[in-house]
C-alpha positions as CSV (number, residue, x, y, z in Angstrom):
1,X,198.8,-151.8,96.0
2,X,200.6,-148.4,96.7
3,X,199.9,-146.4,100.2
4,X,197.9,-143.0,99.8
5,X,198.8,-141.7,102.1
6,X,202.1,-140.5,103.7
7,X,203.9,-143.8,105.4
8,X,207.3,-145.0,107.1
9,X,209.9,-146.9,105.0
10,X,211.6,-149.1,106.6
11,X,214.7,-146.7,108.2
12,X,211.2,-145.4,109.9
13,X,211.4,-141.8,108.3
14,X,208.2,-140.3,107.0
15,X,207.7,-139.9,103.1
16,X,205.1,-138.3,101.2
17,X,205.5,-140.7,98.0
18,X,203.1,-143.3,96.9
19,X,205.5,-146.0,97.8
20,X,204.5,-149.9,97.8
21,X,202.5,-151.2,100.3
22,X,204.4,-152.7,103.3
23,X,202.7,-153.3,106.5
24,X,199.4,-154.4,107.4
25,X,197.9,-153.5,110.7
26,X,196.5,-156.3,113.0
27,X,193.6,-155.3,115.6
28,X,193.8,-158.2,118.3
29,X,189.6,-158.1,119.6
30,X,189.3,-161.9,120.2
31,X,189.9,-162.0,123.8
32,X,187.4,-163.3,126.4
33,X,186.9,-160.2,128.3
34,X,187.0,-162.3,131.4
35,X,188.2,-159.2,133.7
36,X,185.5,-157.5,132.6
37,X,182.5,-159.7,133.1
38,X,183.0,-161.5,129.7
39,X,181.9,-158.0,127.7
40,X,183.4,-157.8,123.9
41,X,186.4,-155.4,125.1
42,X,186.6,-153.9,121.4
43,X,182.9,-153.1,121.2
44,X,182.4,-152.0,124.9
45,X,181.4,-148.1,125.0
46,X,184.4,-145.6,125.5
47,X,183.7,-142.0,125.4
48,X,180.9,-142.4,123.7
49,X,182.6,-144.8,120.8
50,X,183.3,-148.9,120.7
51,X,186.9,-148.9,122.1
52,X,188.1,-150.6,119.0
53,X,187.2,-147.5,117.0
54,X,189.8,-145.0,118.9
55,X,192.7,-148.0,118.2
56,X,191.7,-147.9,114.6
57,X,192.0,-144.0,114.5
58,X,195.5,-144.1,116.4
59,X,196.9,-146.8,114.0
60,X,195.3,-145.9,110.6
61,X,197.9,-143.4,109.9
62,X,200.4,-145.5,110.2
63,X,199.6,-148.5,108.1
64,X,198.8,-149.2,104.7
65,X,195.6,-151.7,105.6
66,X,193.9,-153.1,108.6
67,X,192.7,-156.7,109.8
68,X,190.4,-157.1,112.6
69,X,190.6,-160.6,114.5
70,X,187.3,-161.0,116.9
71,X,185.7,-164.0,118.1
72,X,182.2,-162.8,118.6
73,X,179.8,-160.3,117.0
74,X,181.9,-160.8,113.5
75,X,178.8,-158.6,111.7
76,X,179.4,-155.8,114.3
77,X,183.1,-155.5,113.8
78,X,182.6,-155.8,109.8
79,X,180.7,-152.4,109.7
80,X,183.8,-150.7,110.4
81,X,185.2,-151.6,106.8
82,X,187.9,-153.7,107.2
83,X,188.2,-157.5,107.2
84,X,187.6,-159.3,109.9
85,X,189.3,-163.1,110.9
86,X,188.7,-165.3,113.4
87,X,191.2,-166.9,115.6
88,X,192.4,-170.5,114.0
89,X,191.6,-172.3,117.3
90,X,188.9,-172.8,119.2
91,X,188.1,-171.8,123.0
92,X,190.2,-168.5,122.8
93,X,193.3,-170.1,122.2
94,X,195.3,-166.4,122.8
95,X,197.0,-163.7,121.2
96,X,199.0,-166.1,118.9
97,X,196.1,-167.7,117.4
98,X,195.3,-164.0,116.3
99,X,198.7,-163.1,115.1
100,X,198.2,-166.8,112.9
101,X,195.0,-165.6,111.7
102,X,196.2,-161.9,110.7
103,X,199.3,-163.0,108.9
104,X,197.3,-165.6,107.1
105,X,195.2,-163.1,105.9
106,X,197.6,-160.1,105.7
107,X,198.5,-158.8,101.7
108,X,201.9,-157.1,103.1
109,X,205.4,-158.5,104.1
110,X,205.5,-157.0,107.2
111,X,202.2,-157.3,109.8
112,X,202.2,-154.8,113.2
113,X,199.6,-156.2,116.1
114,X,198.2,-154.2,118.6
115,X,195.0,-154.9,121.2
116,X,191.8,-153.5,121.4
117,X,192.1,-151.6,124.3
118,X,194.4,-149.9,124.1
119,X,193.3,-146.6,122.8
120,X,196.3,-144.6,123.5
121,X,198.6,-146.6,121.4
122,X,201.7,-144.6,120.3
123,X,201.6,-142.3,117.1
124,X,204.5,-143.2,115.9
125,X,204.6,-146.8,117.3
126,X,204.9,-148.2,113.1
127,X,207.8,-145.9,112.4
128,X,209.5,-147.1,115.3
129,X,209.4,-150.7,115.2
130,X,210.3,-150.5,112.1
131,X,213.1,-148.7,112.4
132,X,214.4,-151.4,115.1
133,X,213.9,-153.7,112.4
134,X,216.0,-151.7,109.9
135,X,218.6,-151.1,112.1
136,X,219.2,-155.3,113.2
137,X,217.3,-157.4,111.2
138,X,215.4,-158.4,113.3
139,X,212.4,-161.3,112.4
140,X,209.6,-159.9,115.5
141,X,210.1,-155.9,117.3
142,X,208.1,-155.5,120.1
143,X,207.4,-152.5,122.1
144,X,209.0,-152.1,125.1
145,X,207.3,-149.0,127.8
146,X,210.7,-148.7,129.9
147,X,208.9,-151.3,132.2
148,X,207.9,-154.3,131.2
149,X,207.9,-156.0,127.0
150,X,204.9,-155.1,125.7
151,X,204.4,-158.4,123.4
152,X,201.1,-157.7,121.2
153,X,202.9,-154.6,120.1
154,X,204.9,-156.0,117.8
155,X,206.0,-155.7,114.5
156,X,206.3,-159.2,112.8
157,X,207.5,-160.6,109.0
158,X,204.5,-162.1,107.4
159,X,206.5,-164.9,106.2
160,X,207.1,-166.5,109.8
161,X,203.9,-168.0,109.6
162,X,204.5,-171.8,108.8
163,X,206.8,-171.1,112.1
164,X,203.5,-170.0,113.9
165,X,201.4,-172.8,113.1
166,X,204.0,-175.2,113.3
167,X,204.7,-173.5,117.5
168,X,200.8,-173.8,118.2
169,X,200.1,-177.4,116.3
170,X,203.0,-178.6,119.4
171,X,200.4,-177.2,121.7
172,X,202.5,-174.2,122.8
173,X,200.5,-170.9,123.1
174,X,203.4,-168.4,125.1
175,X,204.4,-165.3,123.0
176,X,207.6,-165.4,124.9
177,X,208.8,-169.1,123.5
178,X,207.9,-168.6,120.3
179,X,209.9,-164.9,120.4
180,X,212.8,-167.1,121.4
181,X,212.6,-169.3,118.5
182,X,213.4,-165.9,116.0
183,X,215.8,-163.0,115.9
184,X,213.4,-160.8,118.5
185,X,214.5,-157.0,119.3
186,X,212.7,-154.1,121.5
187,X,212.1,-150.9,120.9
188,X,212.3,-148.4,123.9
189,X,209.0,-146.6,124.4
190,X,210.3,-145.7,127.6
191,X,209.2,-142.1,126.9
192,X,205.6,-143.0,126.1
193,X,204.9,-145.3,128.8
194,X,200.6,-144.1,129.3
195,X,200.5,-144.7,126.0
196,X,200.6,-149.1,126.8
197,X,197.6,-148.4,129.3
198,X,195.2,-150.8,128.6
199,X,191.5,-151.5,129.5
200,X,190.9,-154.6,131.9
201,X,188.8,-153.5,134.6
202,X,185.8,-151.3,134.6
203,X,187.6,-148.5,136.5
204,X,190.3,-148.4,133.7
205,X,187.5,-147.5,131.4
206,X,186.8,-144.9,133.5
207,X,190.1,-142.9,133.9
208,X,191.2,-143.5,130.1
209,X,187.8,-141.8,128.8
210,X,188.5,-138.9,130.5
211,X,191.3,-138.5,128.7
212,X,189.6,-138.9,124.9
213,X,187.5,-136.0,123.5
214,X,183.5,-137.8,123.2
215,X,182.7,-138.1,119.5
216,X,180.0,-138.9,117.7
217,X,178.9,-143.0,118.1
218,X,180.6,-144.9,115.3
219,X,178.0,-146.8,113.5
């Protein structure tokens, strides 16, 4: 497959050639919602759209194809075009049962995950991790907001799966051991820091829709 539109190679610099397809984007929707009232966090209304849709429109751009991991309501997230995978464990198992699922399922070498609500995800948050990634050689670049690792912002090689499954099937489930187990590096968003606000609480939703334009309801 070959990217149509204009995409980051992997020093992270913008080209306008059809160059091969490289990175897959991962949509992480399969969380419980449990902070807010057990609601489907990627479908819940923002400004007048499903939250996941303004995610999809920030990270589009930047990738050559995107995966959607949800839980619930599979036939709702499938009428926004993409593929859609379930976690491979049961009970919400956490992010890393998506990042299994996505890499599975991923055509690309190279797989970036972000959540589903966070709608104010960086612009250039693929050019930069990749970049990272260029630059040490990294296995796993995450995000980092000049605060705090952001972990489900990461850029990850496609080809550490077998490591994945063979982390979760010992029952582990933290992002942070299985990091440890690879050559991890950070990239400094520390200049973009709002753009890592995510959506937990029902007052969040409030203050980060003021700060989206209202479109038209996606279907």
């Amino acid at each position: 497959a070959t990217a149509r539109v204009p995409s980051p190679d992997y020093n992270g610099r913008m080209t306008r050639t059809r160059t091969p397809a490289t990175v897959t984007g991962l949509v992480l929707a399969g969380g419980r919602g449990s902070r807010m009232g057990g609601i489907d966090k990627g479908l819940a209304d923002l400004a007048g759209r499903p939250m996941v849709a303004h995610v999809i429109d920030r990270l589009r751009p930047q990738v050559d194809g995107i995966i959607l991991n949800a839980n619930r309501h599979i036939d709702a997230y499938q009428a926004f075009g993409f593929p859609v995978v379930e976690d491979t464990g049961s009970d919400y198992p956490g992010p890393l049962a998506g990042f299994a699922a996505g890499l599975a399922a991923a055509p690309t070498p190279l797989v970036v995950t972000v959540p589903c609500d966070c709608p104010l995800l960086p612009a250039d948050l693929v050019p930069r991790l990749r970049a990272v990634g260029a630059e040490t050689g990294a296995d796993i670049v995450s995000a980092h907001d000049g605060h705090r690792l952001q972990p489900v912002f990461t850029l990850l090689r496609r080809d550490l799966l077998d490591s994945l499954e063979s982390f979760m099937a010992e029952g582990e489930r933290k992002i942070d051991r299985w990091f440890a187990r690879h050559h991890a590096a950070t990239a400094d968003f520390g200049d973009q820091t709002a753009a890592f606000e995510n959506i937990n609480r029902p007052d969040d939703r409030e203050r980060l829709a003021a700060r989206l334009t209202p479109r038209r309801p996606a279907r």
